[in-house]
C-alpha positions as CSV (number, residue, x, y, z in Angstrom):
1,X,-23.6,-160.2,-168.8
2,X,-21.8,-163.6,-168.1
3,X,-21.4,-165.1,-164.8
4,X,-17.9,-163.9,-164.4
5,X,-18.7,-160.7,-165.1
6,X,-21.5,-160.8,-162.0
7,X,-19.1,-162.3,-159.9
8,X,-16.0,-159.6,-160.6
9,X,-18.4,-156.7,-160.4
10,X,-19.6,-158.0,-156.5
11,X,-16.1,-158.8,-155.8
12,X,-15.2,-155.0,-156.6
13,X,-18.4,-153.4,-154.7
14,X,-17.1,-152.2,-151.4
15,X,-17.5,-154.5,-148.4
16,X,-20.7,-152.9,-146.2
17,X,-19.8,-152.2,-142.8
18,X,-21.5,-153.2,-139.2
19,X,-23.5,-150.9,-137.9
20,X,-22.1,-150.2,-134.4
21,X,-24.6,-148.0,-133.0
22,X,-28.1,-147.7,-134.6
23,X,-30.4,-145.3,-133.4
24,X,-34.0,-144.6,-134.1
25,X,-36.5,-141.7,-133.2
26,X,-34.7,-141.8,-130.1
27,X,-35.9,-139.1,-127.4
28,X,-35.6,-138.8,-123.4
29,X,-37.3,-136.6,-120.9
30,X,-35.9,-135.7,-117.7
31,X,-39.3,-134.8,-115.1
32,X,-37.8,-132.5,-112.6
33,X,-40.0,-130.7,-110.1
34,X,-40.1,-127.6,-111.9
35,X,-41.5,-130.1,-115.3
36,X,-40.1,-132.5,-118.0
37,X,-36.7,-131.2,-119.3
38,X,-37.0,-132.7,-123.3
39,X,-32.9,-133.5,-123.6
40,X,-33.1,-135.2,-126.8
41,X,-35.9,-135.3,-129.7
42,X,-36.1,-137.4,-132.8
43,X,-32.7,-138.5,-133.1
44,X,-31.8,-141.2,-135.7
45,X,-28.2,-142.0,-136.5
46,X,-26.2,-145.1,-137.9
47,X,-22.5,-145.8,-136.2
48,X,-21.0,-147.9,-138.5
49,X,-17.9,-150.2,-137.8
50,X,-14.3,-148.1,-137.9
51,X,-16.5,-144.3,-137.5
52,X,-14.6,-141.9,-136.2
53,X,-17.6,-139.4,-135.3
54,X,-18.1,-136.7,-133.3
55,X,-21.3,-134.6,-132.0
56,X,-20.8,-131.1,-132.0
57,X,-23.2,-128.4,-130.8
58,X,-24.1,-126.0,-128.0
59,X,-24.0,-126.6,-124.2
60,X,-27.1,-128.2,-123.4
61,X,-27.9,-129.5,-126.5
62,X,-27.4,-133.1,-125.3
63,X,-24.4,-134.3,-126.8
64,X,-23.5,-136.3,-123.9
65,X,-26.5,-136.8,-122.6
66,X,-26.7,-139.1,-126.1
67,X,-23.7,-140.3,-125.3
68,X,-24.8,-141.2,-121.9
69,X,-27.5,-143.1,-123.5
70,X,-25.2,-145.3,-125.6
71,X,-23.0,-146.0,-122.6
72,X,-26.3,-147.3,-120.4
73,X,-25.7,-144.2,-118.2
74,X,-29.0,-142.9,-118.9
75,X,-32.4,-144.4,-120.3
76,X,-33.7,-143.2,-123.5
77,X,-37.5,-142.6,-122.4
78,X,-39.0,-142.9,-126.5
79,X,-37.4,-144.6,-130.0
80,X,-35.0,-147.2,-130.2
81,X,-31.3,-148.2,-129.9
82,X,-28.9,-150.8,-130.3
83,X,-25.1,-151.6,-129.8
84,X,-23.6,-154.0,-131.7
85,X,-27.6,-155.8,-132.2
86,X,-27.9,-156.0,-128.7
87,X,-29.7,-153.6,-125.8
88,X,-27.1,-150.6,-124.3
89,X,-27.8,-152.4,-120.9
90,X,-26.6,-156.1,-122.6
91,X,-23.6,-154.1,-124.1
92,X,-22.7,-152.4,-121.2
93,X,-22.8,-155.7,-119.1
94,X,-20.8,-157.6,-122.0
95,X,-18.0,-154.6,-121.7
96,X,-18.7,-153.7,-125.6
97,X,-17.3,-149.9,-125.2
98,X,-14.3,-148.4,-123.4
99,X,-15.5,-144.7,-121.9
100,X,-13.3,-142.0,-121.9
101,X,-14.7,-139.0,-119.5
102,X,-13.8,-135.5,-119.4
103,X,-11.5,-135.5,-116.1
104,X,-9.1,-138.3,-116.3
105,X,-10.3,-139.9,-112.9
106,X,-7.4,-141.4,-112.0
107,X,-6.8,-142.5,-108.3
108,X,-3.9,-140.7,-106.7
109,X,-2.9,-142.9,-104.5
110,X,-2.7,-145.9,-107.2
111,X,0.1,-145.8,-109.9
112,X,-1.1,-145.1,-113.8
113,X,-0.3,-148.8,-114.1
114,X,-2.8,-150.1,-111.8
115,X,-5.1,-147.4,-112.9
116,X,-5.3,-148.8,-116.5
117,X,-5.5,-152.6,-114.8
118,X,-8.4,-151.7,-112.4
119,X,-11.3,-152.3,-114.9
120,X,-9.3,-156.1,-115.7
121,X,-9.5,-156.7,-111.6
122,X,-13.1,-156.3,-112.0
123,X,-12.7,-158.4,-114.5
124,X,-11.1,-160.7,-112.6
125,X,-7.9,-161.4,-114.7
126,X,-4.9,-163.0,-114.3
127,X,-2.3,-160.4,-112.1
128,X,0.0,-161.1,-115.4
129,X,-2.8,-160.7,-117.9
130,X,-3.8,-157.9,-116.2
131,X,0.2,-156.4,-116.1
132,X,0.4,-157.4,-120.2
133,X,-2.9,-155.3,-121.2
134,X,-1.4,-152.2,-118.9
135,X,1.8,-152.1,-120.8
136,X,0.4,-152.7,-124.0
137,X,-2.4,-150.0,-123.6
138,X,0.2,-147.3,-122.4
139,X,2.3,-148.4,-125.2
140,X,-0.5,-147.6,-127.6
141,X,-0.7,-144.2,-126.1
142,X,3.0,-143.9,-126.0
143,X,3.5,-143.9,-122.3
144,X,5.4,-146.6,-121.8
145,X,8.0,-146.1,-119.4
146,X,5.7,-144.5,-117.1
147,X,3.9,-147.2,-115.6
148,X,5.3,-146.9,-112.4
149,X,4.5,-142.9,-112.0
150,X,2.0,-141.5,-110.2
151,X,-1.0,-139.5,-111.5
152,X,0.1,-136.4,-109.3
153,X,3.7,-136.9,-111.2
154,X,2.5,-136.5,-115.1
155,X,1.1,-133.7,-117.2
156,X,-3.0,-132.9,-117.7
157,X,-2.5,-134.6,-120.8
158,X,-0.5,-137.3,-120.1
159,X,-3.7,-138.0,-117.1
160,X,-5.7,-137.4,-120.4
161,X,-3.7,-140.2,-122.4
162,X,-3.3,-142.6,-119.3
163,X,-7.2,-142.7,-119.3
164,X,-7.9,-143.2,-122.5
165,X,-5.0,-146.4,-122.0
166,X,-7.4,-147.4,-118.9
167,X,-10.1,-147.4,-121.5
168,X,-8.2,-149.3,-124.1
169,X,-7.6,-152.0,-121.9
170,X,-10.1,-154.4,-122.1
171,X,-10.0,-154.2,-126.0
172,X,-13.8,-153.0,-126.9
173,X,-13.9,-152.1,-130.4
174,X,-16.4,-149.1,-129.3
175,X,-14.4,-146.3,-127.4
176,X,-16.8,-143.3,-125.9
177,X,-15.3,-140.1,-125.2
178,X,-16.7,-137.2,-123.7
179,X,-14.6,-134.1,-124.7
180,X,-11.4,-135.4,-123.1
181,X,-9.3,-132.7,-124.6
182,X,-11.3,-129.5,-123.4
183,X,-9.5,-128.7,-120.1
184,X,-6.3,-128.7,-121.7
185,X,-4.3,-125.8,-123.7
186,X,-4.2,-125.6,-127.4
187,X,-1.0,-126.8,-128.2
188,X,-1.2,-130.1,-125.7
189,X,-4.7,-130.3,-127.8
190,X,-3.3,-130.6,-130.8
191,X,-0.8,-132.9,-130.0
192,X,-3.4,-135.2,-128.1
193,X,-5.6,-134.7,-131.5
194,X,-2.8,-136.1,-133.4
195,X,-2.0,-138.9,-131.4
196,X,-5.5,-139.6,-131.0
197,X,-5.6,-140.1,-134.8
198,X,-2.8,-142.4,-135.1
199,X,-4.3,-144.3,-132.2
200,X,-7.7,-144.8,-134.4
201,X,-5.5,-145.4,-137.7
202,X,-3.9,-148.2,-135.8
203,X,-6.4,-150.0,-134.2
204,X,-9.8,-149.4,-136.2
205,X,-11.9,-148.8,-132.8
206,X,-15.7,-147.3,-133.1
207,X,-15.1,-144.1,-132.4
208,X,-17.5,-141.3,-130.6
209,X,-16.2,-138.7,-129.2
210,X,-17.9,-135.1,-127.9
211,X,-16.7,-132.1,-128.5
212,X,-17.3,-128.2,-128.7
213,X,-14.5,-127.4,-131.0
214,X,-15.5,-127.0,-134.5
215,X,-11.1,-127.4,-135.5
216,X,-11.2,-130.2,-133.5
217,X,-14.5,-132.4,-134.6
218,X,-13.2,-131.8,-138.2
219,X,-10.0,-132.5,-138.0
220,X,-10.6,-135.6,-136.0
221,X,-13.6,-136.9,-137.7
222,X,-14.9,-139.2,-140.3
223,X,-18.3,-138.0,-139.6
224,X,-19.5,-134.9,-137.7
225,X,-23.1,-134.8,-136.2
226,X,-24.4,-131.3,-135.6
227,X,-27.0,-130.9,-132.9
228,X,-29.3,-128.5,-132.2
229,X,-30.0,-126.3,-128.4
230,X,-32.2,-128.6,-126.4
231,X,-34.3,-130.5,-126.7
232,X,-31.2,-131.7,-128.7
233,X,-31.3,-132.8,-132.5
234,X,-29.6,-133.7,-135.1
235,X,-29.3,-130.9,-137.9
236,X,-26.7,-132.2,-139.9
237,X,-24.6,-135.4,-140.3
238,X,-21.4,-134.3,-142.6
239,X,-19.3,-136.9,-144.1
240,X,-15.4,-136.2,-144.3
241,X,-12.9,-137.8,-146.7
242,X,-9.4,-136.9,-145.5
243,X,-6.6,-139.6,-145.1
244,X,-6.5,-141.2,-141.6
245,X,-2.7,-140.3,-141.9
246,X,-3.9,-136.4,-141.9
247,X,-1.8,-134.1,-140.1
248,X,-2.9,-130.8,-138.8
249,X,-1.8,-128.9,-141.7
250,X,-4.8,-129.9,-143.2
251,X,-6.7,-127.6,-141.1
252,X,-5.5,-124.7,-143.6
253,X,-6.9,-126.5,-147.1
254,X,-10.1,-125.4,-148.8
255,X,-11.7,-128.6,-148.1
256,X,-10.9,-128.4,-144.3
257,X,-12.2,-124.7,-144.5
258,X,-15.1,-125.9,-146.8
259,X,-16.7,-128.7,-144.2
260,X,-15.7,-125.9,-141.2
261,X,-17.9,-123.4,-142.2
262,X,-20.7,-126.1,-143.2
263,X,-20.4,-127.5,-139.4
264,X,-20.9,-123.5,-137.8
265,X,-23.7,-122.5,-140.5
266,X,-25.3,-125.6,-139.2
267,X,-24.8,-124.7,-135.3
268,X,-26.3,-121.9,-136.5
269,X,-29.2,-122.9,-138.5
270,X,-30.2,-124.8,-135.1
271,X,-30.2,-121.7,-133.1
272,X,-32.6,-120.2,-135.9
273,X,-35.1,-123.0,-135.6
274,X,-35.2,-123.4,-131.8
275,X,-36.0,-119.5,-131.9
């Protein structure tokens, strides 16, 4: 083989990707007064750069809990884990990761506006930089026009979609959200699911998202993580290859059907070996 032909066949081998979020034999106890509560056991899981994934499994099982973890909300107590090669506590202090939470948390008494712009006062930015990011960020969401509304004045899921701008708005590549769709109805959720998608297809962010939906992690995701009842692990990590331009017609194809029913016999296969 020539030197060219080295050369062309590295230039053709697809780019590897950042991992976002690594974790390794990651565990964490909670000691109550009744005992240690074991929330997560063993888990070990790569976030790569542009992921959409989500963490699917039973209530309890410590999906957000693990997402808690990434965020520097709680303290792995065993194993390893980095954001972005540094410490969740460094990433969290560097503002690596927008969090999205289930309730939007908006402050009535504060137009969406200067709810999306409170995280840039703490930041200390300039009133106009701060004004520029709002409208851009409720742009991206497609609320423009609304920046002047209160939260008491708009929809569940247009709260929903005004959070998720707030979270936006400081531009972290890493956006965690803990089933910010679950409150709502079916049809709002779909519509938020789409929008989410075109949201991610535009801007490339890290995604990691909760949810208890099976529809709703495939649909969404580039990779679903299946956990098991606590003390939560991961049972199955399921790769997806649908466009990012997927509408939700896909959910009626054989493959969407296919990686469905490989998510639930994995939910279930958890259940069998925690009994």
């Amino acid at each position: 083989m020539t030197l060219k032909q080295v050369v062309d066949n590295v230039a053709a081998m697809p780019a590897s990707k950042k991992a976002v979020v690594d974790i390794k034999d990651l565990s964490l106890t909670f000691q109550t007064a009744d005992g240690p509560v074991y929330a997560l056991s063993e888990v070990d899981l790569t976030i790569e750069e542009g992921d959409f994934v989500s963490f699917i499994g039973p209530s309890g099982c410590g999906k957000t809990t693990l997402l808690r973890v990434i965020a520097d909300l709680e303290k792995a107590t065993g194993g390893e884990i980095s954001i972005n090669g540094v410490s969740p506590e460094a990433a969290r202090e560097a503002r690596a990761y927008g969090y999205v939470f289930q309730a939007p948390a908006l402050l009535p008494w504060r137009s969406i506006e200067r709810n999306v712009t409170l995280p840039l006062e703490i930041m200390d930015l300039s009133k106009e930089e701060r004004i520029k990011r709002a409208h851009d960020a409720l742009k991206l969401v497609e609320l423009n026009g609304f920046e002047k509304k209160f939260p008491w004045q708009l929809s569940g899921g247009m709260q929903q979609r005004a959070s998720i701008a707030r979270a936006l708005s400081f531009d972290a590549d890493l956006l965690l959200m803990d089933e910010p769709f679950g409150a709502l109805d079916e049809i709002v959720r779909d519509h938020l699911n789409e929008q989410l998608l075109k949201l991610w297809a535009r801007t490339n962010k890290t995604v990691a998202f909760v949810t208890h939906s099976i529809p709703e992690a495939v649909y969404l995701s580039s990779k679903i993580v299946v956990m098991s009842p606590r003390p939560g692990r991961i049972i199955d990590v399921i790769e997806t290859k649908f466009p990012k331009d997927r509408t939700l017609d896909i959910r009626e194809t054989p493959e969407f059907l296919e990686i469905a029913h490989r998510v639930r016999e994995g939910l279930r296969a958890g259940h069998g070996h925690d009994e």
